[in-house]
C-alpha positions, -999 to +999 in steps of 0.1 A: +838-659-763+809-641-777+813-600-786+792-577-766+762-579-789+758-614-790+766-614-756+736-584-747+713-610-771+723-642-751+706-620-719+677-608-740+665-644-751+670-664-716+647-632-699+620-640-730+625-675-720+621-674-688+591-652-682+574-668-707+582-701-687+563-683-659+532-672-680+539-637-684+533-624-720+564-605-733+562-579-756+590-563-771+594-528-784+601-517-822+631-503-818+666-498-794+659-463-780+637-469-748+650-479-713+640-514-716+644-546-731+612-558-731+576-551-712+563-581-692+526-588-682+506-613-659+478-604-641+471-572-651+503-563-637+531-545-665+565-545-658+592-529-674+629-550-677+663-542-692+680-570-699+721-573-691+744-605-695+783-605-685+809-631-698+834-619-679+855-638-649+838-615-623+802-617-633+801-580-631+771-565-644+773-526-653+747-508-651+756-477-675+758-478-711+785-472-729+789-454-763+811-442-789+850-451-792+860-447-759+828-465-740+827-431-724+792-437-701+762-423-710+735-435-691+726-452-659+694-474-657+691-471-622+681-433-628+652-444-646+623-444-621+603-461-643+622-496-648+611-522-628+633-552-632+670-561-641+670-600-656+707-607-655+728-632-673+764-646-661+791-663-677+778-699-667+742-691-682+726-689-639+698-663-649+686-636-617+652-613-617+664-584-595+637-558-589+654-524-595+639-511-562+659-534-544+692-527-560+687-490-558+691-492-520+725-510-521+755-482-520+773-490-555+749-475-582+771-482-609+774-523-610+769-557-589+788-588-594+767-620-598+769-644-573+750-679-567+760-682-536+761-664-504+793-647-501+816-634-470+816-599-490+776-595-482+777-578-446+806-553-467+775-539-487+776-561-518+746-569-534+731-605-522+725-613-562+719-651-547+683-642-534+673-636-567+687-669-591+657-682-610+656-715-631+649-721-665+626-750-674+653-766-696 
C-alpha cells in the first residue's frame, strides 16, 4: 500500500499517460497551488483536469481536500467553475475521464465511488462512473 502522496502521483502520471495516448499535449503547472493537475490541449480546445486516485476497498474518490492534522476539509473542486475534467484512478489501476459538468448534476457533491460496472445502486442516484472507464494503450 502506497501513502497518499504516492498514491495522488500514481493518478497524476496514468492522466499524462493517457491523454498523451490520445494526442492531447499536457502541460503541467509550476507549482501545487491552482485547482488543477494539469491543462490538456487538442484541437484548439484547453481543458482543465484535477487528477484523484483511491486505493481504498471502496473506490471512493473525495472530492475535497484535506489539510492540516485533522484532514479538516478545505476545499471542494466541484465549486470551481472553471475545472473541466476529473481523471480518476482506482485501486485496480481502471482509469475514468469524468467531465465535471456531468458530476455536478449528481446529488452527492462531496465524492463518487468507482465502479466498472453497472451497478443496482445507479437508479438510487449514484454516479454511473462505468460510462466513463478509458483504456490505457499498455
Amino acid at each position: 500500500m502506497n501513502d497518499r502522496k504516492q498514491t495522488g502521483r500514481i493518478g497524476l502520471v496514468e492522466a499524462i499517460s493517457y491523454y498523451t495516448e490520445n494526442g492531447y499535449t499536457v502541460s503541467i503547472p509550476l507549482t501545487d497551488t491552482q485547482w488543477y493537475d494539469i491543462i490538456i490541449e487538442k484541437d484548439g480546445n484547453i481543458l482543465t483536469v484535477q487528477c484523484k486516485a483511491t486505493e481504498t476497498k471502496e473506490n471512493s474518490i473525495d472530492f475535497r481536500s484535506t489539510g492540516g492534522t485533522k484532514g479538516v476539509p478545505y476545499d471542494n473542486i466541484l465549486e470551481h467553475s472553471k475545472l473541466d475534467m476529473l481523471f480518476c484512478v482506482d485501486s485496480e489501476r481502471n482509469c475514468y475521464s469524468i467531465p465535471v459538468n456531468v458530476l455536478r448534476k449528481y446529488k452527492n457533491k462531496n465524492s463518487i465511488c468507482l465502479r466498472k460496472e453497472r451497478k443496482n445502486t445507479e437508479n438510487k442516484g449514484c454516479f454511473p462512473s462505468y460510462k466513463f472507464l478509458v483504456k490505457l494503450g499498455r
